[in-house]
Structures are given as C-alpha cells and as structure tokens.
py3Dmol code that shows the C-alpha trace and the ligand (Angstrom):
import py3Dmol

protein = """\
ATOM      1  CA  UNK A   1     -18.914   9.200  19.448  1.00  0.00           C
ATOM      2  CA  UNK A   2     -22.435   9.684  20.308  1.00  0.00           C
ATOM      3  CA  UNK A   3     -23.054   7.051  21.973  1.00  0.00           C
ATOM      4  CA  UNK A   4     -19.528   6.957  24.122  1.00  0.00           C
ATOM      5  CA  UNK A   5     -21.387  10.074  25.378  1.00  0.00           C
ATOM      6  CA  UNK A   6     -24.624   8.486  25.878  1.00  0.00           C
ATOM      7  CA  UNK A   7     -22.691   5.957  28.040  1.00  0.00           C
ATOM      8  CA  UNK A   8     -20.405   8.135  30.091  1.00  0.00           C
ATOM      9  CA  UNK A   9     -23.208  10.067  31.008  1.00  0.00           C
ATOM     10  CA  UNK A  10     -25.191   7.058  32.112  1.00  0.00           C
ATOM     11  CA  UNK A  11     -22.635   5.897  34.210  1.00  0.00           C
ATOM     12  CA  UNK A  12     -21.983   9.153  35.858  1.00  0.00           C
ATOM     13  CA  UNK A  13     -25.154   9.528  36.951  1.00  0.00           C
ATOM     14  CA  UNK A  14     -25.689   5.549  38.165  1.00  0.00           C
ATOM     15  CA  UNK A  15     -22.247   6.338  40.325  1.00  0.00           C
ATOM     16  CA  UNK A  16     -24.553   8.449  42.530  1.00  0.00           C
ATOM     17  CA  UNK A  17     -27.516   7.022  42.241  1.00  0.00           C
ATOM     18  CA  UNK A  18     -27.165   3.539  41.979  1.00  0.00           C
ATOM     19  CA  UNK A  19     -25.669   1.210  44.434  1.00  0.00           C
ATOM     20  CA  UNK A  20     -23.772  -1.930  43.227  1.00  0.00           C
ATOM     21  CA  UNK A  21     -25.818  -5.164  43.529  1.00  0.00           C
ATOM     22  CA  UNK A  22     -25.197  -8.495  44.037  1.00  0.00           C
ATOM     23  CA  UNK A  23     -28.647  -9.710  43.016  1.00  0.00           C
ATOM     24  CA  UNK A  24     -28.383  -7.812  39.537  1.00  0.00           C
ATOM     25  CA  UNK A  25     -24.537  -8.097  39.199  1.00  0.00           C
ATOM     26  CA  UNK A  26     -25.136 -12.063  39.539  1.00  0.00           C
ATOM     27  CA  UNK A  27     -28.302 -11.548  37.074  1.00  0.00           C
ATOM     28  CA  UNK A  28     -26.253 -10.107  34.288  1.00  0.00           C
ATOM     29  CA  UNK A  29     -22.793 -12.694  34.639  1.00  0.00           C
ATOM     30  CA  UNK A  30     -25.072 -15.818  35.278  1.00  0.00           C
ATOM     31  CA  UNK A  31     -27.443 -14.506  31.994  1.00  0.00           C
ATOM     32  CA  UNK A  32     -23.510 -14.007  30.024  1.00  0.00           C
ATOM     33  CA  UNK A  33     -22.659 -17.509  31.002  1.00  0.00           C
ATOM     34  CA  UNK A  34     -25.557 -18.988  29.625  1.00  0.00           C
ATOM     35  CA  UNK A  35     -25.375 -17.331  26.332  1.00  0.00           C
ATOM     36  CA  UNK A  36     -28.270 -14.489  26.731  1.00  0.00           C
ATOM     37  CA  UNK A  37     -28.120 -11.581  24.449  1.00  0.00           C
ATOM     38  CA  UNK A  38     -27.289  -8.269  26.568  1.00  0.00           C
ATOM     39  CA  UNK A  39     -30.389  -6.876  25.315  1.00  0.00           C
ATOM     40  CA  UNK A  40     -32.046  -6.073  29.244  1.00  0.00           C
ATOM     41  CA  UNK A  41     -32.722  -3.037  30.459  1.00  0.00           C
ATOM     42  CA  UNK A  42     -30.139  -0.413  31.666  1.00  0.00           C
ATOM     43  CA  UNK A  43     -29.663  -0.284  35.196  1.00  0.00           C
ATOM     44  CA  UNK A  44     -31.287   3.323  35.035  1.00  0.00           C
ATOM     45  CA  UNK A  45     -34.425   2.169  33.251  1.00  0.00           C
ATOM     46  CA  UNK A  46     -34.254  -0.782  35.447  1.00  0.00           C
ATOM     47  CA  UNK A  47     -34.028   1.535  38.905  1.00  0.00           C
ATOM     48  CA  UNK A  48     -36.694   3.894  36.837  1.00  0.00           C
ATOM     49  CA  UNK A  49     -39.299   0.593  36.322  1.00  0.00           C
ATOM     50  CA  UNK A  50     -38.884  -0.272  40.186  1.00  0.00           C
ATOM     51  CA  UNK A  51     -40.021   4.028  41.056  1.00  0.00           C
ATOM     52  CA  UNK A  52     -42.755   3.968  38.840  1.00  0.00           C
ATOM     53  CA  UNK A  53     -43.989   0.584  40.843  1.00  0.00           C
ATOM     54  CA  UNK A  54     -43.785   1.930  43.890  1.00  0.00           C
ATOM     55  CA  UNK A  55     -45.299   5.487  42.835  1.00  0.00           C
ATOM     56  CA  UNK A  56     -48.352   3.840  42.116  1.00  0.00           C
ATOM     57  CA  UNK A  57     -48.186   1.640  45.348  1.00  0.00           C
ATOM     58  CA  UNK A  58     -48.116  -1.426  42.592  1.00  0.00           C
ATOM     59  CA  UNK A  59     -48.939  -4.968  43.918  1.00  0.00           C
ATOM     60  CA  UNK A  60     -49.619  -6.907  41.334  1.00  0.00           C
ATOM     61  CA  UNK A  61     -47.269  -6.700  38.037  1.00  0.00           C
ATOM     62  CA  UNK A  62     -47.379  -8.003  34.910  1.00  0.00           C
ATOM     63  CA  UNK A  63     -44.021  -8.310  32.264  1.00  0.00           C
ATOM     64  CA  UNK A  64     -44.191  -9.546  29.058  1.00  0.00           C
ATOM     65  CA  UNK A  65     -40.244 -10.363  28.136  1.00  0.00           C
ATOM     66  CA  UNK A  66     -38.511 -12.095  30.673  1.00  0.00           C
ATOM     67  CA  UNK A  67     -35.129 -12.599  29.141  1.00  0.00           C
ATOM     68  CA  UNK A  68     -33.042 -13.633  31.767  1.00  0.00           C
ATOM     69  CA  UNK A  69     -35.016 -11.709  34.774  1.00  0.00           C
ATOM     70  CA  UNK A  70     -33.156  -8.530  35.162  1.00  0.00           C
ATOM     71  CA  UNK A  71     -35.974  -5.895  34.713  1.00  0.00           C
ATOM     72  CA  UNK A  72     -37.960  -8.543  36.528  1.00  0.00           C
ATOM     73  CA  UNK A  73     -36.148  -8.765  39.408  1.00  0.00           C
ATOM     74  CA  UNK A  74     -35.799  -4.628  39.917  1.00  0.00           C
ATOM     75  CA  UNK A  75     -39.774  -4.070  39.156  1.00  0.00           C
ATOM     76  CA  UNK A  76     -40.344  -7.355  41.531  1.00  0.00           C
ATOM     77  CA  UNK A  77     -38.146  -5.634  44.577  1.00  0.00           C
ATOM     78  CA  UNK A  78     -40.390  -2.406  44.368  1.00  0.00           C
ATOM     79  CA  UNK A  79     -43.252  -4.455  45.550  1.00  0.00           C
ATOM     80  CA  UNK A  80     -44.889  -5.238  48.911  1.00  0.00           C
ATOM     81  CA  UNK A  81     -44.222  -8.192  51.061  1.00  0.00           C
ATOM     82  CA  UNK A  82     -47.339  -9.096  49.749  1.00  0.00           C
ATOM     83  CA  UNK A  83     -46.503  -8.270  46.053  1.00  0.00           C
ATOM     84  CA  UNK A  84     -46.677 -10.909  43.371  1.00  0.00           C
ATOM     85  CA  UNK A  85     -45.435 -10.161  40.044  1.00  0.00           C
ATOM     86  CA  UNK A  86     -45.839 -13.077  36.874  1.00  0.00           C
ATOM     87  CA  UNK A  87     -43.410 -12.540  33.548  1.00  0.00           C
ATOM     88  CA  UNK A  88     -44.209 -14.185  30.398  1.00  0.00           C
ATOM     89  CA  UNK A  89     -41.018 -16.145  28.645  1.00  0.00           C
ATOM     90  CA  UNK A  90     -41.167 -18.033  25.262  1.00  0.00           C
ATOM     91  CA  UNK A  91     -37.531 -19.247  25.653  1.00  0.00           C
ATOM     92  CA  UNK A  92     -36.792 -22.427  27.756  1.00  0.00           C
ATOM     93  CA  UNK A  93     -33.556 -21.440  28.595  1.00  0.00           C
ATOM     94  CA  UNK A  94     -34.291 -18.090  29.434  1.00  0.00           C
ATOM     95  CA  UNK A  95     -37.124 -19.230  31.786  1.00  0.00           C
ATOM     96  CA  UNK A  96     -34.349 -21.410  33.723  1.00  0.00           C
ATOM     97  CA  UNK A  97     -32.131 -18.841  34.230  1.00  0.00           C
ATOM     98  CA  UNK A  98     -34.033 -16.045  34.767  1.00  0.00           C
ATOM     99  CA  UNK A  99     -35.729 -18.370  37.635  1.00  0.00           C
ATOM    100  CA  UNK A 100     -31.987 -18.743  39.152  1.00  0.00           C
ATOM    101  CA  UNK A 101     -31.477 -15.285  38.864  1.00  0.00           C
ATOM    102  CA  UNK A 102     -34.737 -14.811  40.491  1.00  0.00           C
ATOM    103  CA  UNK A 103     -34.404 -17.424  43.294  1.00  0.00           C
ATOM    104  CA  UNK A 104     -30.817 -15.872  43.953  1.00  0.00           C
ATOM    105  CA  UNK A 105     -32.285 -12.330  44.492  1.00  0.00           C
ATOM    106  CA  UNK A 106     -34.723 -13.789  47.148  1.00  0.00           C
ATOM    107  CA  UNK A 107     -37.924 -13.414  44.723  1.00  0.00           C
ATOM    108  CA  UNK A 108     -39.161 -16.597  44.276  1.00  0.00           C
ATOM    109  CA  UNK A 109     -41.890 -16.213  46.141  1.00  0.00           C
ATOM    110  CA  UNK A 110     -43.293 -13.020  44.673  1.00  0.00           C
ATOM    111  CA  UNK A 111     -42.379 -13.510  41.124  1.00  0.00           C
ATOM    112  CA  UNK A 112     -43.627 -16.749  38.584  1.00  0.00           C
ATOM    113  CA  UNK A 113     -42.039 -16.858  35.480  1.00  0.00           C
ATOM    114  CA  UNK A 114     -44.785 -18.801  32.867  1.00  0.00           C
ATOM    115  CA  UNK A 115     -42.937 -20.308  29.891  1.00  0.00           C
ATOM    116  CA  UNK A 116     -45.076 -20.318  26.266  1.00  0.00           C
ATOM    117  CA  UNK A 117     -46.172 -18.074  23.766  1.00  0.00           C
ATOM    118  CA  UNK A 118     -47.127 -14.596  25.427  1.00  0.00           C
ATOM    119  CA  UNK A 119     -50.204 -14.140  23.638  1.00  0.00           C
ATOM    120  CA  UNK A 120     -51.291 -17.553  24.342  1.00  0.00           C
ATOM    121  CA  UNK A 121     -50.345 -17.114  27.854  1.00  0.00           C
ATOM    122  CA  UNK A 122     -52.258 -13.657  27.978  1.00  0.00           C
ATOM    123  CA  UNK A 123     -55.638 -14.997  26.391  1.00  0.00           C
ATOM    124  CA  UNK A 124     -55.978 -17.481  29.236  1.00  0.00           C
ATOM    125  CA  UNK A 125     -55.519 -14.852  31.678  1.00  0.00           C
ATOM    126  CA  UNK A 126     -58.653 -14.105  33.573  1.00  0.00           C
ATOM    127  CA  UNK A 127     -59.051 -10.329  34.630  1.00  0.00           C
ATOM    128  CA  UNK A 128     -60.280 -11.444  38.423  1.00  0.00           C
ATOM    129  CA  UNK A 129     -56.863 -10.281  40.103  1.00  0.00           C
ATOM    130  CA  UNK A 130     -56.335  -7.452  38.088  1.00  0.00           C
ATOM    131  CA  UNK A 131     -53.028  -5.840  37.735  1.00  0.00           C
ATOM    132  CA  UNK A 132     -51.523  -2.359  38.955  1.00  0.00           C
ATOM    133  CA  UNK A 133     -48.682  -2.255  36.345  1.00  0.00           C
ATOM    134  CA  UNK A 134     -47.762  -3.992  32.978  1.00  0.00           C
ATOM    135  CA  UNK A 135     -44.506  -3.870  31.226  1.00  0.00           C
ATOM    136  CA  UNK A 136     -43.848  -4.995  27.542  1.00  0.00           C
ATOM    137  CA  UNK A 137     -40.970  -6.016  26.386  1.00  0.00           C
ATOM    138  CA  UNK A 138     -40.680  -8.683  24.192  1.00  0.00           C
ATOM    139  CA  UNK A 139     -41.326  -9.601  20.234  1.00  0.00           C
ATOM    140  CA  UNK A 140     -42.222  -5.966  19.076  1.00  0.00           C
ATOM    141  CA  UNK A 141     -44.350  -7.331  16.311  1.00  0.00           C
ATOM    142  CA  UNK A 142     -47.253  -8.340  18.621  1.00  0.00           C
ATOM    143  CA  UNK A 143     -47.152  -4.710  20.919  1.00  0.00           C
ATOM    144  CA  UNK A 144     -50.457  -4.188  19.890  1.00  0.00           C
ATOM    145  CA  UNK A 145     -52.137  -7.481  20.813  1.00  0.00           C
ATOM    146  CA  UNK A 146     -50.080  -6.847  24.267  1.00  0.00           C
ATOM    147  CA  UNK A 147     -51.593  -3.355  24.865  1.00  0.00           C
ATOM    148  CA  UNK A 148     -55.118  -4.912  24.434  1.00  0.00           C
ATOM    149  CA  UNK A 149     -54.602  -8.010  26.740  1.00  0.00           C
ATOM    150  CA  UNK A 150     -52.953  -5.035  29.304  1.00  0.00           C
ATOM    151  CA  UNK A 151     -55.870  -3.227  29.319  1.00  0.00           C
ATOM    152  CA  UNK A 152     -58.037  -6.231  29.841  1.00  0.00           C
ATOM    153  CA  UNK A 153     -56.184  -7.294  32.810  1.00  0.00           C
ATOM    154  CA  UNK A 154     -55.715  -4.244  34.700  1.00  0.00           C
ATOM    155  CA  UNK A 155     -57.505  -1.727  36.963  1.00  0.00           C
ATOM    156  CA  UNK A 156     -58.849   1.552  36.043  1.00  0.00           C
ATOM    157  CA  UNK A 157     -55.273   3.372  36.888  1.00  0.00           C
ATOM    158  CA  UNK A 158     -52.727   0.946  35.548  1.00  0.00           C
ATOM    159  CA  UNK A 159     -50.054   2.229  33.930  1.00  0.00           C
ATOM    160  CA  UNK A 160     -48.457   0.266  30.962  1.00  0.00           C
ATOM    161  CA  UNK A 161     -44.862   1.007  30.556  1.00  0.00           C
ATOM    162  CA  UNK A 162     -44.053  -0.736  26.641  1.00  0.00           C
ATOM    163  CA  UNK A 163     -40.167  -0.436  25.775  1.00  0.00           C
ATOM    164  CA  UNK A 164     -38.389   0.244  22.554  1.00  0.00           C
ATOM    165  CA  UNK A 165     -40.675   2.147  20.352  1.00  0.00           C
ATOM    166  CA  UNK A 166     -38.135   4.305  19.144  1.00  0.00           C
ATOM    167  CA  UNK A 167     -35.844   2.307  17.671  1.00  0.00           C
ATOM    168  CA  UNK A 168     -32.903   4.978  17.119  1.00  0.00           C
ATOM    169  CA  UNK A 169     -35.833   7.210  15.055  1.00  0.00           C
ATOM    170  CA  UNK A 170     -36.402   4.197  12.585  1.00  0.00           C
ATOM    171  CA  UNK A 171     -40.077   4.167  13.628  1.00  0.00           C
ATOM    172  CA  UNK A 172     -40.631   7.511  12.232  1.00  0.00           C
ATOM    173  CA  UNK A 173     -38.608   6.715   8.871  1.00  0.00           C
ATOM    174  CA  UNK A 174     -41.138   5.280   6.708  1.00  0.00           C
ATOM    175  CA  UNK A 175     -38.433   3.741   4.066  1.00  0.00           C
ATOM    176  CA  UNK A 176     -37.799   1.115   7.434  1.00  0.00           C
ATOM    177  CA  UNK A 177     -40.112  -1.550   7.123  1.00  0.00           C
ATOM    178  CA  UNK A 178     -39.363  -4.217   9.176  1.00  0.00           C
ATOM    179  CA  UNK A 179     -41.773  -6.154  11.342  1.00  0.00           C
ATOM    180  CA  UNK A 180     -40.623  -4.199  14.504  1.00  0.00           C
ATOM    181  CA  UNK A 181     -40.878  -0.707  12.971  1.00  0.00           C
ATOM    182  CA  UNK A 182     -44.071  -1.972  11.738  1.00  0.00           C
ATOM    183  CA  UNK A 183     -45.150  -3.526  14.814  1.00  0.00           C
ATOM    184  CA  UNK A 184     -44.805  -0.005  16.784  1.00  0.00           C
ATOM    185  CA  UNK A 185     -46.767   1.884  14.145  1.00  0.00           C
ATOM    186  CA  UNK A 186     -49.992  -0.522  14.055  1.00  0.00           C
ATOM    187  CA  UNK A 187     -49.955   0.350  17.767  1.00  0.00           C
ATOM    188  CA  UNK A 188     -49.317   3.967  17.708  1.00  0.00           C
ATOM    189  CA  UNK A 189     -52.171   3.485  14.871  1.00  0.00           C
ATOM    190  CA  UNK A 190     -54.399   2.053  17.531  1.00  0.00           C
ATOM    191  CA  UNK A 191     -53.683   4.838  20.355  1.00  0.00           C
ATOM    192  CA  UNK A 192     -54.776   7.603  17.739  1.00  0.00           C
ATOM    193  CA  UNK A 193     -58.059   6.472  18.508  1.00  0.00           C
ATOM    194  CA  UNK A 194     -58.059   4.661  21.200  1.00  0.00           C
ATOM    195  CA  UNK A 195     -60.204   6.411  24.115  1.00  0.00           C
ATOM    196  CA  UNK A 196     -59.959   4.306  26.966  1.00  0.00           C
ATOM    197  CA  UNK A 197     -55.883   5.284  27.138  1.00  0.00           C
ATOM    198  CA  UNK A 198     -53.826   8.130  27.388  1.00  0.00           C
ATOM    199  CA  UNK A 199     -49.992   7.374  26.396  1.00  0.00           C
ATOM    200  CA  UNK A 200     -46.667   9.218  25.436  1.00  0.00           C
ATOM    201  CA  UNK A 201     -43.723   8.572  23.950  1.00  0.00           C
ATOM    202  CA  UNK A 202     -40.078   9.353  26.135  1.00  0.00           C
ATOM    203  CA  UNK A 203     -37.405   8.794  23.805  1.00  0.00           C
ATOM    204  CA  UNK A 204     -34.194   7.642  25.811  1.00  0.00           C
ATOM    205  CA  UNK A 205     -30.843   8.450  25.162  1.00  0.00           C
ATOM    206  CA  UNK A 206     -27.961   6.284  27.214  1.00  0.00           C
ATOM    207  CA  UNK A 207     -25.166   2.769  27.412  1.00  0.00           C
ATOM    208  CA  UNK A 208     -28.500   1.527  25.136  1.00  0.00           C
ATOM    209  CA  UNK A 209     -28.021   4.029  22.672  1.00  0.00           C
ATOM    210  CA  UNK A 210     -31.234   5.863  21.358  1.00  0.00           C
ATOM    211  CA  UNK A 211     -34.820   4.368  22.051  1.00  0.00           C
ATOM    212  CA  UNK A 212     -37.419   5.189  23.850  1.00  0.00           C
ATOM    213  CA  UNK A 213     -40.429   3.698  26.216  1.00  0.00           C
ATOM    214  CA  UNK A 214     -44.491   4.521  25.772  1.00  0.00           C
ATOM    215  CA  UNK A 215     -46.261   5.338  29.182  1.00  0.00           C
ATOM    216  CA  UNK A 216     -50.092   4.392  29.142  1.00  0.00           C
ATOM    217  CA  UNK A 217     -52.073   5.534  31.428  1.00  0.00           C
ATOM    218  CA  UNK A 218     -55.763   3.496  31.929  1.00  0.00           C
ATOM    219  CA  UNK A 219     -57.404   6.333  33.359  1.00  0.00           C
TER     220      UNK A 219
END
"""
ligand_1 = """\
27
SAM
N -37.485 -7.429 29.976
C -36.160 -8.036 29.883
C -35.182 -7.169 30.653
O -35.205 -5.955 30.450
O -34.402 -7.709 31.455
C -35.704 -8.149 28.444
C -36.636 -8.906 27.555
S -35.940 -9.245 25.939
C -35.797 -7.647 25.243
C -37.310 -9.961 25.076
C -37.686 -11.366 25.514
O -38.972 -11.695 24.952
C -36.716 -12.445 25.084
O -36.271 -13.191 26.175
C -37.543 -13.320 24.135
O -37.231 -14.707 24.220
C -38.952 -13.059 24.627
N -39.989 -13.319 23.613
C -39.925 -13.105 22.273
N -41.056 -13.471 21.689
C -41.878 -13.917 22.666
C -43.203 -14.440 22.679
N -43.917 -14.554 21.555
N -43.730 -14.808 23.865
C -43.014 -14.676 25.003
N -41.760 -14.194 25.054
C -41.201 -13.826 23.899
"""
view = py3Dmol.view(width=600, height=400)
view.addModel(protein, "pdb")
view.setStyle({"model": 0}, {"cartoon": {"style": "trace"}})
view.addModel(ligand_1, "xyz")
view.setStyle({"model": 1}, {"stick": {}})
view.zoomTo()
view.show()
C-alpha cells in the first residue's frame, strides 16, 4: 500500500541518518506504558524540528502540545547550554510523563513543561523574553489563536513551525467539516491577509502517512 511505502522509505532513510537513542527510545516505551496515543512526531520531523532550531541559532523555544515530550525533547537538545525551552500540556498525565521522559534525557533544566489550557497559558505570557522558535501542535481547532499569541511572543525573525495542516488533503475537501479541517482553514483564512507573516505549506509524506507542517516566517 501507499503508506507501507511511505514507511519503508522513512525508515530507509532514518537507517543513515538517524542514530538510535536511548533518550527517545525510552520517550516512546515509557509514553506506551502509560497509555499515550502514538500520535508524536516521526523521528524525521523530530531530527528536522531540532535543524531548524539550530539553523536559526534558537535559544528560547516555545511548543504548544506536549504529549508525552518526544518532539520536546529533540527541539530542546538543539539548544544552547544556555537554552530554555517551555511546552504547554492540558493533560495531567501527559505532563508527568513527558517530565520523566524529559528528566531521563538530561533536560530538566532547559525545558518546563506548564500544565493548563494553552490559550490560557499563552494570554498570561508576557512578550519580555521573547522567543526564537514556536511549534504548534496541539488541539487544531484553536491554530489560529496560537499563531497570534506566537507572533506576540516572538522576535522579529521567529519562525513558527504549526503541524498537521494537511490532514491527508481533507483540508482542501470542502465536504470535510470537522472542527480540525475547520480549524486549519480559519487560519489559512487569516494568513491571506495577514502582513506581518510570510508562511507555506510542506505537505509530508512518511510512517505518519500524508500531512503536512506550515513554516511562518516573522520577518
Ligand atoms: N508535540 C508532541 C510530539 O510531537 O511529541 C505531540 C503533541 S499531541 C499531537 C497534542 C497534545 O496537545 C496532546 O498531548 C493534548 O493533550 C494536547 N492538548 C490538546 N488540547 C490542548 C489545550 N487546549 N491546551 C494544551 N494542550 C492541549
């Protein structure tokens, strides 16, 4: 099938590119044994989060979607000793073991995971520290009240990296109306006309099947 292909092919290329990991390997069984849905990142977007970080010499990171900590924990190992990242978590159990997956990959002093309602989280935010490099990945619905917080907390340059706006081509098939489809349209709505950003969509092909990530650029 498709997506047998789409998964051979990703781990073909990871085989030369990507080491094995205890840090992530633990991440992924401990997340299992608690119950998480396998819904992180692949290790290829994961290894691709932790280049763009470092391309722009990020040191202070923002993620929106914790889930048990495995795109946390590559985007938090891109950074500088004196890095700091903070990822937003509604889930209680989530937050507790993405913080032992954290703590086990030697992060727990760069990376704070704050537990609530993201956009309750975001609001009381101030934009003193700004940040380098945002990543959204959580409840699709509220994407567009993410990009806006994302641009209020960052510097001119930030790059927002927001994940899933593809949806296997279900965004651009009208007769799909659910509140994520919906959620990705009200913010490719807002980017029409929205001149303080410059995005793209990448679809992605791979072991997630078909999706794709929006890069924003805050020029
Ligand atoms: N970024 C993670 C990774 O790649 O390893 C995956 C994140 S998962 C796709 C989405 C997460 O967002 C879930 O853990 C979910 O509990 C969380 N979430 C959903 N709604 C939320 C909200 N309103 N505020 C904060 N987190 C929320």
């Amino acid at each position: 099938s498709a997506h047998e292909d789409w998964a051979r092919s990703d781990a073909y290329h990871n085989s030369f590119l990507l080491a094995p990991d205890d840090a992530l390997t633990f991440a992924k069984a401990n997340s299992d044994k608690h119950g998480l849905r396998d819904i992180a990142v692949s290790a290829a977007q994961g290894k691709y989060l932790s280049l763009l970080v470092r391309s722009i010499g990020a040191k202070r990171v923002l993620e929106v979607g914790t889930l048990g900590g495995y795109s946390t924990i590559w985007m938090g190992r891109a950074l500088p000793e004196d890095g700091e990242l903070i990822t937003l978590e509604l889930n209680e159990k989530h937050v507790q073991v993405a913080r032992e997956n954290i703590a086990h990959a030697g992060l727990a002093d760069k990376v704070k995971v704050v537990q609530g309602v993201a956009a309750e989280s975001l609001a009381k935010m101030a934009a003193d520290k700004p940040f380098d490099f945002v990543f959204i990945d959580a409840d699709k619905p509220n994407n567009l009240t993410y990009l806006l917080e994302a641009k209020r907390l960052t510097r001119k340059g930030a790059v927002i990296i927001i994940d899933n706006v593809v949806r296997r081509g279900k965004v651009a098939d009208l007769a799909y109306t659910d509140a994520n489809c919906e959620g990705i349209r009200r913010l490719l709505t807002h980017l029409k006309t929205d001149r303080e950003v410059e995005a793209t969509t990448i679809s992605t092909v791979g072991e997630k099947g078909w999706d794709g990530f929006m890069y924003v650029l805050k020029p």
